[in-house]
mmCIF file of the N, C-alpha and C atoms, coordinates in Angstrom:
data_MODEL
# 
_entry.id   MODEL 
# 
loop_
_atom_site.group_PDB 
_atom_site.id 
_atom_site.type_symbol 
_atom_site.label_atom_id 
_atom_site.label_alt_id 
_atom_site.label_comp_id 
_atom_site.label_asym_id 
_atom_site.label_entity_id 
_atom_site.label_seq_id 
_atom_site.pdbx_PDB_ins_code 
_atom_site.Cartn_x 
_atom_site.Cartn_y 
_atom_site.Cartn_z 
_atom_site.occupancy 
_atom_site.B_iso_or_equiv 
_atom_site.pdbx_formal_charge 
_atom_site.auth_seq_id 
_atom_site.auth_comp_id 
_atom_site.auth_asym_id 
_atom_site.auth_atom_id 
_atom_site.pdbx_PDB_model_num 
ATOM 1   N N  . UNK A 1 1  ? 4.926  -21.915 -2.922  1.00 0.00 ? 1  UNK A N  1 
ATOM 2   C CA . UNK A 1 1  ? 3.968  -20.872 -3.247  1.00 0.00 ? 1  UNK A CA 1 
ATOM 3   C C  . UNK A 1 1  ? 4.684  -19.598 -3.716  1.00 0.00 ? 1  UNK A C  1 
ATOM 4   N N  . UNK A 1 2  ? 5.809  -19.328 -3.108  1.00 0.00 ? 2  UNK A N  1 
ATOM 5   C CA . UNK A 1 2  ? 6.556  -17.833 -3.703  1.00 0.00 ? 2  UNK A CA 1 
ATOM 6   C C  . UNK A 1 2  ? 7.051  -18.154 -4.817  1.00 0.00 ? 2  UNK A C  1 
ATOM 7   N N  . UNK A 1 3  ? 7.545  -19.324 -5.406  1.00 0.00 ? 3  UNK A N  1 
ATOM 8   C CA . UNK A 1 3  ? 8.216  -19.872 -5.936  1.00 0.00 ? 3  UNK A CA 1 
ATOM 9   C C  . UNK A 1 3  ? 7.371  -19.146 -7.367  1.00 0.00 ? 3  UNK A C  1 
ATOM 10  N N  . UNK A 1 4  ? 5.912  -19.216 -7.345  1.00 0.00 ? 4  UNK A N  1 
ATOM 11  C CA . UNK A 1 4  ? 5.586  -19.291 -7.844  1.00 0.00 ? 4  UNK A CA 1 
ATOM 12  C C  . UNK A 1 4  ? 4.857  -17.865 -8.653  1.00 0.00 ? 4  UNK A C  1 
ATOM 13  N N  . UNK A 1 5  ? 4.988  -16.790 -7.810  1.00 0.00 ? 5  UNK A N  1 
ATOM 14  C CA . UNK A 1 5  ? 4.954  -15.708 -7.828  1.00 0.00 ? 5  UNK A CA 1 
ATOM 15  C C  . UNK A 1 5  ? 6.039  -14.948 -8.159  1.00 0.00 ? 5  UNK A C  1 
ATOM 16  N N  . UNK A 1 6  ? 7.365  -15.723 -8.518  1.00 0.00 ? 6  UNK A N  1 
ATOM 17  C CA . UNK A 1 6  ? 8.561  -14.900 -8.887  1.00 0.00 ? 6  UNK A CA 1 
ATOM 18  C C  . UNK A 1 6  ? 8.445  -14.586 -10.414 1.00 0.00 ? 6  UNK A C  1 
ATOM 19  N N  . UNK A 1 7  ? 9.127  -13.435 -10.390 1.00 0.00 ? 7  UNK A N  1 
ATOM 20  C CA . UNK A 1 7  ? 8.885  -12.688 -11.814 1.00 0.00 ? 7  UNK A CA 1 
ATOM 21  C C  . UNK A 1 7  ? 10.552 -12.513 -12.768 1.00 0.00 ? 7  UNK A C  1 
ATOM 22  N N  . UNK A 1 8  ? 10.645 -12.668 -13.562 1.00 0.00 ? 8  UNK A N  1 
ATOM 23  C CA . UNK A 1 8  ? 12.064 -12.613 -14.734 1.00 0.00 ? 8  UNK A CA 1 
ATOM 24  C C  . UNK A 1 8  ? 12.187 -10.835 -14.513 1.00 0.00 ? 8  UNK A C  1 
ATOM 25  N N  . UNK A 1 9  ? 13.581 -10.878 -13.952 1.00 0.00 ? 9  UNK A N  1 
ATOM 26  C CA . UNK A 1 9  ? 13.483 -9.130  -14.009 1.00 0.00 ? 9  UNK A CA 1 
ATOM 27  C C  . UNK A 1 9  ? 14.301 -8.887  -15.443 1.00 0.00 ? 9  UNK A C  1 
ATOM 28  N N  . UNK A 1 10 ? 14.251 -7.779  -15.719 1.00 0.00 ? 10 UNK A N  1 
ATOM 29  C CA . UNK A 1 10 ? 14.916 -7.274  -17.045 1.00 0.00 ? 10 UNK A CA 1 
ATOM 30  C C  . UNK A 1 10 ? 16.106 -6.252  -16.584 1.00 0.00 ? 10 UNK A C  1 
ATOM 31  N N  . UNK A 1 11 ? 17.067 -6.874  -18.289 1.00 0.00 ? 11 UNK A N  1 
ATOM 32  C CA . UNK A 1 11 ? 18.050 -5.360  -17.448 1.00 0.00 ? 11 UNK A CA 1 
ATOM 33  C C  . UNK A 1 11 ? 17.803 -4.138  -18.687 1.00 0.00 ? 11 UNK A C  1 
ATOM 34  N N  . UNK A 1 12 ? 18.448 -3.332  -18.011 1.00 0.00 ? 12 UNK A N  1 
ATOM 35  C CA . UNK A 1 12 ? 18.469 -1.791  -18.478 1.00 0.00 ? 12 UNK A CA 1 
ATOM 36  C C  . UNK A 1 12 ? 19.268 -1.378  -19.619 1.00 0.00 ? 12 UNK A C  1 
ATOM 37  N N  . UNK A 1 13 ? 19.064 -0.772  -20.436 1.00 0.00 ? 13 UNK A N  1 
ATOM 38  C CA . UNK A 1 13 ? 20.102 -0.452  -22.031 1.00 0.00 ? 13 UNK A CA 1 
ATOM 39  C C  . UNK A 1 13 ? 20.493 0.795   -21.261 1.00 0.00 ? 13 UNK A C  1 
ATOM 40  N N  . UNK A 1 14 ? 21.957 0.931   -22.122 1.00 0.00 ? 14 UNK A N  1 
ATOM 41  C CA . UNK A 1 14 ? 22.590 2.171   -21.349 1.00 0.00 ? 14 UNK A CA 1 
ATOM 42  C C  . UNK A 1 14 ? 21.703 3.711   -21.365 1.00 0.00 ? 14 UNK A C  1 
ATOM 43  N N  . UNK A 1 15 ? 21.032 3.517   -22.679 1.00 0.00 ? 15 UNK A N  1 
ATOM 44  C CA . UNK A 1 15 ? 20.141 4.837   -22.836 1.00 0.00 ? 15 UNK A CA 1 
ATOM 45  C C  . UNK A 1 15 ? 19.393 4.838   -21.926 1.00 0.00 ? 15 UNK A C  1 
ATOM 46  N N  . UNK A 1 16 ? 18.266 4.111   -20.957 1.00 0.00 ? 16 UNK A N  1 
ATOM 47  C CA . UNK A 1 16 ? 17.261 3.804   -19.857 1.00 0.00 ? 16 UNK A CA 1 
ATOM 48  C C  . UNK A 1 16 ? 18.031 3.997   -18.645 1.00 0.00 ? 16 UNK A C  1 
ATOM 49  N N  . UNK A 1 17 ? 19.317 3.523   -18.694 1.00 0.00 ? 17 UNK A N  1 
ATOM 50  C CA . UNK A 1 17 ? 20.148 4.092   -17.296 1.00 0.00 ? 17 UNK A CA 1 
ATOM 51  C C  . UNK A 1 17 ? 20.676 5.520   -16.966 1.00 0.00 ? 17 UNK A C  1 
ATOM 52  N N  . UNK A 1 18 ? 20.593 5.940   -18.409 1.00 0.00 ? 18 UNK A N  1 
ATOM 53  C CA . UNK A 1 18 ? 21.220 7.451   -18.357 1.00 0.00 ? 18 UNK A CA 1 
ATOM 54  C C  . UNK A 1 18 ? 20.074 8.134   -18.283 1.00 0.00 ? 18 UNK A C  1 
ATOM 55  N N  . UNK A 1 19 ? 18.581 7.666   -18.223 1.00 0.00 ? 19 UNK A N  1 
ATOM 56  C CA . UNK A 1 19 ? 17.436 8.324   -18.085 1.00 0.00 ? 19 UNK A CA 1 
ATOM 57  C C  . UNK A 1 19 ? 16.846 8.328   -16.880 1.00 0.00 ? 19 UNK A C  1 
ATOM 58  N N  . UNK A 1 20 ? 17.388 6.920   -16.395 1.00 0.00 ? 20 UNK A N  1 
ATOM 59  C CA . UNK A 1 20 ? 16.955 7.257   -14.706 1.00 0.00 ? 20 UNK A CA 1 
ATOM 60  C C  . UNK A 1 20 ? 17.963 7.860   -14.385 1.00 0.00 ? 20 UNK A C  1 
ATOM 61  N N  . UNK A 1 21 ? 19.390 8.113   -14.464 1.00 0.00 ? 21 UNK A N  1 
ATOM 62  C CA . UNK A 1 21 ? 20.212 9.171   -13.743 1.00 0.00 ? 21 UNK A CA 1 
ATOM 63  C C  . UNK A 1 21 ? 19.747 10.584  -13.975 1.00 0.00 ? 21 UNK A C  1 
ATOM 64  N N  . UNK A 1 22 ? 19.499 10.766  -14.814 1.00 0.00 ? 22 UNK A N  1 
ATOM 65  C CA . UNK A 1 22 ? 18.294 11.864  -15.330 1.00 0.00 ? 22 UNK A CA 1 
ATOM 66  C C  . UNK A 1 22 ? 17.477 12.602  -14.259 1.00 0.00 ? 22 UNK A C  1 
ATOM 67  N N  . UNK A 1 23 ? 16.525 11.553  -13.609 1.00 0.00 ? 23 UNK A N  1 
ATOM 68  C CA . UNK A 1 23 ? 15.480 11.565  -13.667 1.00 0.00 ? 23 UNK A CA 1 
ATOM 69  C C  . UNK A 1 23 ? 15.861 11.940  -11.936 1.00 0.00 ? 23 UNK A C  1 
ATOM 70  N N  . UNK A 1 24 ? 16.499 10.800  -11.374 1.00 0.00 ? 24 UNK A N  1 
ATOM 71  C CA . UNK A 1 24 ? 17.149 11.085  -10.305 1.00 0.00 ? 24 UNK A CA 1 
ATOM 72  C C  . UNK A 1 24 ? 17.643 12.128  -9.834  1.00 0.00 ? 24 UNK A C  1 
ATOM 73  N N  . UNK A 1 25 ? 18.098 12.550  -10.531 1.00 0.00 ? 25 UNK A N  1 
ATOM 74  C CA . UNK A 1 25 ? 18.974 13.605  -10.215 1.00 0.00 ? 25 UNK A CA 1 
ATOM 75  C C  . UNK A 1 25 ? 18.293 14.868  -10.387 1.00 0.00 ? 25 UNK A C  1 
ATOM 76  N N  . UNK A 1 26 ? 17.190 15.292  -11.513 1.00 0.00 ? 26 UNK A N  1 
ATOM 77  C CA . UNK A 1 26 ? 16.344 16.612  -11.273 1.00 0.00 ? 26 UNK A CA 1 
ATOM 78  C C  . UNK A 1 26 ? 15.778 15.847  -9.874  1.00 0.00 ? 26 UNK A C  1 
ATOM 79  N N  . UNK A 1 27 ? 15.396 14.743  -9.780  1.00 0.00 ? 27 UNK A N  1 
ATOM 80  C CA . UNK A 1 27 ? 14.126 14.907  -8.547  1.00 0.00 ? 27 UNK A CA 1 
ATOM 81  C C  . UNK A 1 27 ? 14.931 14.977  -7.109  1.00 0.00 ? 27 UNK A C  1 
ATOM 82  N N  . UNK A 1 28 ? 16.528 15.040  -7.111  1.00 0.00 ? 28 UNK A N  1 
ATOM 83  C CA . UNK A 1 28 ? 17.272 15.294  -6.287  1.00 0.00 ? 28 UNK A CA 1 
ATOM 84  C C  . UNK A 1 28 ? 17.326 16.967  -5.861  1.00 0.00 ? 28 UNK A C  1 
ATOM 85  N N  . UNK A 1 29 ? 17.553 17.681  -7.350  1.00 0.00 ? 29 UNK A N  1 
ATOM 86  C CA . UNK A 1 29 ? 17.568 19.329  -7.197  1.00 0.00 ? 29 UNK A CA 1 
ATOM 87  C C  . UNK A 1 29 ? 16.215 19.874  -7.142  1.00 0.00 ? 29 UNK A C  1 
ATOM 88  N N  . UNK A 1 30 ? 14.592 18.991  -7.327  1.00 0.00 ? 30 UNK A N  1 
ATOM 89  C CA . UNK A 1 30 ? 14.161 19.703  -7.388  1.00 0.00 ? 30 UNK A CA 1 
ATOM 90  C C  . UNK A 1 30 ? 12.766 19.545  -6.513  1.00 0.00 ? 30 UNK A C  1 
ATOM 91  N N  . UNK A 1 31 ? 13.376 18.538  -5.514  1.00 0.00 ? 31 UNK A N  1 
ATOM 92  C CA . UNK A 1 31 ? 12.867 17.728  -4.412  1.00 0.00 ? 31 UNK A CA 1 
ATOM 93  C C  . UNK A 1 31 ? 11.276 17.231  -4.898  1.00 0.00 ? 31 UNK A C  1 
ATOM 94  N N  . UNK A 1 32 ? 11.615 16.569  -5.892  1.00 0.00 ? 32 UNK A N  1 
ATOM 95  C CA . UNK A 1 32 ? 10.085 15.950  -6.321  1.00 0.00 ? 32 UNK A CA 1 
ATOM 96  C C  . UNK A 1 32 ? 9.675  14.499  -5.947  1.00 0.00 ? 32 UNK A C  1 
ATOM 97  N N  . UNK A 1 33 ? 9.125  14.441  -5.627  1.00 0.00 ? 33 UNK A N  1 
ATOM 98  C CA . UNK A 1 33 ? 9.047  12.566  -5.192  1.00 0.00 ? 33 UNK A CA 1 
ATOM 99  C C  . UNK A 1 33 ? 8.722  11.711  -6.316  1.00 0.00 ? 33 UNK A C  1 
ATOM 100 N N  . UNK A 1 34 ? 9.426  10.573  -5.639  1.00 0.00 ? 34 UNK A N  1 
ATOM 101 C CA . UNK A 1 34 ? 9.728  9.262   -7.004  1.00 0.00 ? 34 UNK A CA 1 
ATOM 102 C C  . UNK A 1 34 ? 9.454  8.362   -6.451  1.00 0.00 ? 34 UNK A C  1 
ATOM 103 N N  . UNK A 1 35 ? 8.939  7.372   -7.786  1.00 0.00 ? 35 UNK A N  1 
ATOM 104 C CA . UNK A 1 35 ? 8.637  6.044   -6.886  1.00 0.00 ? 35 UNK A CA 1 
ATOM 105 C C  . UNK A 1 35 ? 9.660  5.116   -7.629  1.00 0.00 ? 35 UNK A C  1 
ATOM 106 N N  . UNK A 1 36 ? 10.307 4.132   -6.919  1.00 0.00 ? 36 UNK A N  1 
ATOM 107 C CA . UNK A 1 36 ? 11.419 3.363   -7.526  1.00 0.00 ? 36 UNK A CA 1 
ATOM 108 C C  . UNK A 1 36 ? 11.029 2.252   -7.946  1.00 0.00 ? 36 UNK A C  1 
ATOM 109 N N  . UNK A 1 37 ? 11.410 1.314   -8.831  1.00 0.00 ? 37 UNK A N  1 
ATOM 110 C CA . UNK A 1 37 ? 10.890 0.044   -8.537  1.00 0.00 ? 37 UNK A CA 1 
ATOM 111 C C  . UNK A 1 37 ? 12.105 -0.641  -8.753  1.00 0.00 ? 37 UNK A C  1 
ATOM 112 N N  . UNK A 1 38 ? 12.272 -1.692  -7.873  1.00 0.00 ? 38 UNK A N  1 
ATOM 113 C CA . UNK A 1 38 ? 13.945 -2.645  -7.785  1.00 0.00 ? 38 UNK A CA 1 
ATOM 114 C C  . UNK A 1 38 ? 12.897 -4.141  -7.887  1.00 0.00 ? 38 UNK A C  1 
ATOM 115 N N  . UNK A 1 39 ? 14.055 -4.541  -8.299  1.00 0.00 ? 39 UNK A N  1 
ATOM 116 C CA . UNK A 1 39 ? 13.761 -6.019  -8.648  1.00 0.00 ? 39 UNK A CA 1 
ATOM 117 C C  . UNK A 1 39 ? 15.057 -7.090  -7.135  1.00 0.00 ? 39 UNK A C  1 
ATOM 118 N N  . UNK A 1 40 ? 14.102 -7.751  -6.542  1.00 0.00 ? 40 UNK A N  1 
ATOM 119 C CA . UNK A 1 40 ? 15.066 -8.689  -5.558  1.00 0.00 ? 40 UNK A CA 1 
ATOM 120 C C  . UNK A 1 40 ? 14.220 -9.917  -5.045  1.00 0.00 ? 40 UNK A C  1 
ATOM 121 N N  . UNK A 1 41 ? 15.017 -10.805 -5.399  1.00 0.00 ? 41 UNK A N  1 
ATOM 122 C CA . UNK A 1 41 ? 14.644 -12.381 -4.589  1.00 0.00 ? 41 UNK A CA 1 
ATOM 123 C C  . UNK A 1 41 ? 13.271 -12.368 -5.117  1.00 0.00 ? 41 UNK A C  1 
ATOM 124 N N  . UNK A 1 42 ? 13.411 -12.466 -6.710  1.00 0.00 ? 42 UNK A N  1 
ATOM 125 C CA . UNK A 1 42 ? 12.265 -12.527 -7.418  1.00 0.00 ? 42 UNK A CA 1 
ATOM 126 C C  . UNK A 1 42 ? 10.595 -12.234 -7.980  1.00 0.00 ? 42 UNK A C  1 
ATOM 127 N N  . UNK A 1 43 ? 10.856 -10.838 -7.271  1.00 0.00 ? 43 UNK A N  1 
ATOM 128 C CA . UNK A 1 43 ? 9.892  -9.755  -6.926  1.00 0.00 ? 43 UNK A CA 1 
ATOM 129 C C  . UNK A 1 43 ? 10.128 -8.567  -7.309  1.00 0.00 ? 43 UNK A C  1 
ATOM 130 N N  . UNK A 1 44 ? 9.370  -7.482  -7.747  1.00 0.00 ? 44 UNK A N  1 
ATOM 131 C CA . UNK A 1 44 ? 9.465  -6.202  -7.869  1.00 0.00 ? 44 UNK A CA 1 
ATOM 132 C C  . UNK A 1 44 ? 8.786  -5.412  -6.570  1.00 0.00 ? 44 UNK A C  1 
ATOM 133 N N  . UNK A 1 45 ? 9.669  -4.668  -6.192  1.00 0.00 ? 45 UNK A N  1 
ATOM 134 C CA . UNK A 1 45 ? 9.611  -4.150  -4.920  1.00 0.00 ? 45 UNK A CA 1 
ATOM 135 C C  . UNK A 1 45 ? 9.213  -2.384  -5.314  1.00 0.00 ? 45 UNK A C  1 
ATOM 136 N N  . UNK A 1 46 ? 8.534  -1.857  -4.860  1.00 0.00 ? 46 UNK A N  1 
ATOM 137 C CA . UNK A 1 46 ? 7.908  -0.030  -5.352  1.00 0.00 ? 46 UNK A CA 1 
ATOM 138 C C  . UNK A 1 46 ? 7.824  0.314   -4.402  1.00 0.00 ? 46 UNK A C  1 
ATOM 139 N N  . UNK A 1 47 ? 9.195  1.354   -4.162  1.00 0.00 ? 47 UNK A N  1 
ATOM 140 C CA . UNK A 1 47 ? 9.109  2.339   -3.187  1.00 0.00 ? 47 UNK A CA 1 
ATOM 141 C C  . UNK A 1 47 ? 8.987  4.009   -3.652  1.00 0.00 ? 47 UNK A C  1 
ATOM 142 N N  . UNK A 1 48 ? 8.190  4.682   -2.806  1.00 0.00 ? 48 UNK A N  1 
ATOM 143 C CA . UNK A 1 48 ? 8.446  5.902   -2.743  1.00 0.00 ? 48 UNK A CA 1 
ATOM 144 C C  . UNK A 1 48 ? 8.543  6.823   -2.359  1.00 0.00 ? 48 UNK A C  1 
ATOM 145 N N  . UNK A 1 49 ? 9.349  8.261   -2.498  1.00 0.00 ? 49 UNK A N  1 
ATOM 146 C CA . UNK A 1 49 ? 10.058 9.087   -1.243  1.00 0.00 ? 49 UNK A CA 1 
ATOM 147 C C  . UNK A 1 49 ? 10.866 10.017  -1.926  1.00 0.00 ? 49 UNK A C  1 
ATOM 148 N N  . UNK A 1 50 ? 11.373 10.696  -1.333  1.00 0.00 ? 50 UNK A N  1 
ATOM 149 C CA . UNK A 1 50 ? 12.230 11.763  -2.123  1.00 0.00 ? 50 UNK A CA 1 
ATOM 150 C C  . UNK A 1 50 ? 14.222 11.333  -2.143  1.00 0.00 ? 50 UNK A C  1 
ATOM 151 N N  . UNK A 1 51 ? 14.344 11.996  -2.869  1.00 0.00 ? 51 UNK A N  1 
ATOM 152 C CA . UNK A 1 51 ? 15.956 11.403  -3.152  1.00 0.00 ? 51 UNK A CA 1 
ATOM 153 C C  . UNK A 1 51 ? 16.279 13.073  -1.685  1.00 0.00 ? 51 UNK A C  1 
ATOM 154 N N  . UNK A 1 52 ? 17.384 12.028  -1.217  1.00 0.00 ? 52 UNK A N  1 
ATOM 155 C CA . UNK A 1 52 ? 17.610 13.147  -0.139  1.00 0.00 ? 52 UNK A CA 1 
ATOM 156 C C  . UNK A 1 52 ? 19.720 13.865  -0.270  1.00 0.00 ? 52 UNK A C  1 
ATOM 157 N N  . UNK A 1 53 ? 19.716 12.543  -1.055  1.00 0.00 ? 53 UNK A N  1 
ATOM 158 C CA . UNK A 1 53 ? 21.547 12.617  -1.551  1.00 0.00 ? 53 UNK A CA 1 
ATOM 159 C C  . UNK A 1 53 ? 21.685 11.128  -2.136  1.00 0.00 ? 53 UNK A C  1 
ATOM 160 N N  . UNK A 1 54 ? 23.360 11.445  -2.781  1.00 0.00 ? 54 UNK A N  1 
ATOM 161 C CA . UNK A 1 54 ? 23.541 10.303  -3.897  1.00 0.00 ? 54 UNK A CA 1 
ATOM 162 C C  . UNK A 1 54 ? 24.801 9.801   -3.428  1.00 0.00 ? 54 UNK A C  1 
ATOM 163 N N  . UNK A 1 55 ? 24.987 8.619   -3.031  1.00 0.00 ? 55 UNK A N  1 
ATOM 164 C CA . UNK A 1 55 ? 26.216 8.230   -2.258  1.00 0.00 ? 55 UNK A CA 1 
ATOM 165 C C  . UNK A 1 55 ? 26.952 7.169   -3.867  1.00 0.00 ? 55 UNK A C  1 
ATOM 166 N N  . UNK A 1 56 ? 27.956 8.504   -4.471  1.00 0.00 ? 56 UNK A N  1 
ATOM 167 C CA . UNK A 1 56 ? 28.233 7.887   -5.540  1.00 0.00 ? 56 UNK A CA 1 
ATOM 168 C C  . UNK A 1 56 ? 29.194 6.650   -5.244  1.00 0.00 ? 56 UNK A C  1 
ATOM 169 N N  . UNK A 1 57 ? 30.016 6.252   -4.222  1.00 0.00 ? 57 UNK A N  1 
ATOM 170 C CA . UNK A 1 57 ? 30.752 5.385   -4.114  1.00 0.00 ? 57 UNK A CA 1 
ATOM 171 C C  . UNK A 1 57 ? 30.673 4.137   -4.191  1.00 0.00 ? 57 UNK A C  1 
ATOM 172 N N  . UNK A 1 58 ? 29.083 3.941   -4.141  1.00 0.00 ? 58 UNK A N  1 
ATOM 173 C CA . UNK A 1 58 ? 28.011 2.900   -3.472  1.00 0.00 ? 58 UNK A CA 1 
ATOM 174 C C  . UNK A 1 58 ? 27.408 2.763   -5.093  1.00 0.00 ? 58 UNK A C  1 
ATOM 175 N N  . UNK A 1 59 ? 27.506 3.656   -6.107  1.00 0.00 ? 59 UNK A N  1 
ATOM 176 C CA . UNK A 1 59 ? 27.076 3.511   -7.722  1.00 0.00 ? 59 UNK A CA 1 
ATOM 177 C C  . UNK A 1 59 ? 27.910 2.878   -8.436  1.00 0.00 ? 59 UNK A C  1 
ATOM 178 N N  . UNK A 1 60 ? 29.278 2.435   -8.092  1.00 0.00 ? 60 UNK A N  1 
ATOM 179 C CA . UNK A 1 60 ? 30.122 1.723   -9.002  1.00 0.00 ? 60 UNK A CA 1 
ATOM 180 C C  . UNK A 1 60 ? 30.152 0.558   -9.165  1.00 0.00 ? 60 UNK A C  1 
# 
């Protein structure tokens, strides 16, 4: 049954990644809330909340 509900995620062009770093990052300085959406174990997952810090080590 999940099997069947799984969805093809897409990836990101570098221009769309440099737009969510963008996007991230004012709503980091300017404490606005965001809603995320991640793709895992064949589902799109939508969370939302405020960016509170950016643990760049964890971005590479």
């Amino acid at each position: 049954m999940n099997k069947q509900l799984e969805v093809v995620h897409s990836l990101l062009t570098e221009e769309q990644m440099e737009q969510v770093n963008f996007s991230l990052i004012e709503a980091l300085h300017m404490n606005k809330q965001v809603h995320l959406m991640c793709y895992k174990q064949g589902q799109y997952i939508i969370e939302t909340g405020f960016i509170q810090f950016v643990d760049y080590l964890q971005c590479v």
